[in-house]
Steps between C-alpha positions, in 0.01 A plus 500: 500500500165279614347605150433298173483671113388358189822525237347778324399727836831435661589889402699780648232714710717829376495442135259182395801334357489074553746414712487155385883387440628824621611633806319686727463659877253477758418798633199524797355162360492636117721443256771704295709477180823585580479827323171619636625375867838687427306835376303486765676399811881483457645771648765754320899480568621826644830523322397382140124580534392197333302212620581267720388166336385181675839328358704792656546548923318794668713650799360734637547753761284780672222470182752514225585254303827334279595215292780313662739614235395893566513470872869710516696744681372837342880604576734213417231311326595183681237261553304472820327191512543351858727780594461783762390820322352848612230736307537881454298717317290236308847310389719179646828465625761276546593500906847654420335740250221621712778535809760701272204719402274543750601316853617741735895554617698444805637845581789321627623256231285616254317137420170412439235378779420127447192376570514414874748764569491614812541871481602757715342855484576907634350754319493432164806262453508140555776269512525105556555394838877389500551866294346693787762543691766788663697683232798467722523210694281263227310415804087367401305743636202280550264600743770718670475891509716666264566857395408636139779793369474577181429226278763236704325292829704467806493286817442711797897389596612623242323790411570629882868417393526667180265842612421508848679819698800423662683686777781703413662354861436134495377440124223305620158563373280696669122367585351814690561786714845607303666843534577772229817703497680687230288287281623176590255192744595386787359241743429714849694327685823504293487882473684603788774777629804408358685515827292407748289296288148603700233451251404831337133437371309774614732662713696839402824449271727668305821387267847531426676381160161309430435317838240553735616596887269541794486841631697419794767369315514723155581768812774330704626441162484778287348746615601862637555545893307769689794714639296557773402125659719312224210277411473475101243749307333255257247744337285181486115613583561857398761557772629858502852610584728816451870488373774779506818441397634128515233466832146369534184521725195358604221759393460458912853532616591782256485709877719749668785370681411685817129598522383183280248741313447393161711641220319360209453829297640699686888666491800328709834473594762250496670472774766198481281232485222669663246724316304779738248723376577874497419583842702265713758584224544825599486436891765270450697775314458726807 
């Protein structure tokens, strides 16, 4: 201060008080008693709401103020000079205060984000990075795909291993193009006649004791013989036929024995192993 005073003007520019012998302040070249420069220009402590004195230490912190002794923890009332602290809703906290109250949670182990935390996100969880990983295999996910079921994360290994549709032949999972059959997959290519193993996709089929024959086969197998040209009556595609007795016919070979007219719906007679129709029955007769 470039400025001279006689004893008696050397007064506080608030109040008119001499400073002469006391202490004072210099505030924008004038001069202050300590009250009138405390009244007018200390600022107020936010946790006892009293004035911060010049013999006291302002800390300060987004335009609030506190003595030293009042700058705590609002939680655990610990103090926080030259420590790490966070502000919520107008008050402090301690770091591990304002984490246990207001830092969000791993969803895998449950612990707090640090600052610097690298964090790893889906939806609306969030886990750290070494916590993001398979439910099965403990694998990190990382930047890999991964499957979401339920709330558990899976590799795409494992989840293929743990879900995917298998085939009821070879148990081995089935990407595309699989075949349905009494309600159970299987891969195309492993669904197949059970004797002569021809592949059956798309093709006609029928079963025995729950397994799948070709046509050709179910009838050398199992099915009825035509009495007429002994090849078997399948009744696959609608196929008609006619039995009488312990015998069986081809809709088309259910014929007279003699004439070859049909018989289908009309009357016959057995004759041995030969059926005729009425007419060349009788002229046989005669």
């Amino acid at each position: 201060m470039d400025k001279d005073w006689h004893s008696g003007h050397f007064c506080c520019w608030q109040c008119d008080e001499s400073l002469t012998g006391q202490r004072y302040v210099i505030r924008d070249d004038h001069p202050y008693c300590i009250k009138c420069y405390e009244n007018v220009f200390a600022n107020t402590c936010e946790e006892c709401n009293k004035i911060i004195g010049i013999d006291s230490k302002d800390l300060s912190y987004k335009d609030k103020h506190w003595h030293e002794a009042c700058f705590l923890c609002f939680k655990c009332h610990l103090s926080l000079v030259d420590k790490q602290f966070g502000a919520k809703a107008d008050k402090i906290y301690c770091g591990n205060c304002y984490d246990a109250q207001f830092a969000s949670r791993c969803d895998g182990c449950g612990e707090v984000f640090r600052a610097g935390t690298k964090k790893m996100e889906y939806k609306t969880r969030q886990w750290h990075e070494n916590c993001f990983c398979c439910c099965v295999c403990k694998t990190a996910i990382g930047t890999k795909s991964f499957i979401p079921r339920e709330q558990e994360i899976y590799c795409a290994g494992c989840y293929e291993e743990k879900f995917a549709t298998r085939c009821i032949k070879c148990n081995k999972v089935i990407t595309s193009g699989g075949v349905t059959y009494k309600n159970e997959p299987w891969h195309r290519e492993c669904f197949t006649c059970t004797h002569c193993n021809i592949t059956l996709a798309g093709q006609r089929f029928t079963s025995r004791d729950e397994k799948p024959y070709c046509a050709e086969c179910f009838g050398e197998l199992f099915a009825k013989r035509c009495t007429a040209c002994v090849k078997p009556i399948t009744g696959i595609g609608g196929t008609r036929f006619i039995s009488f007795e312990d015998r069986h016919w081809h809709h088309d070979c259910f014929v007279c024995a003699s004439c070859k007219a049909s018989l289908v719906g009309r009357g016959f007679i057995t004759d041995g192993p030969d059926i005729l129709c009425p007419d060349c029955a009788k002229q046989k007769l005669m």
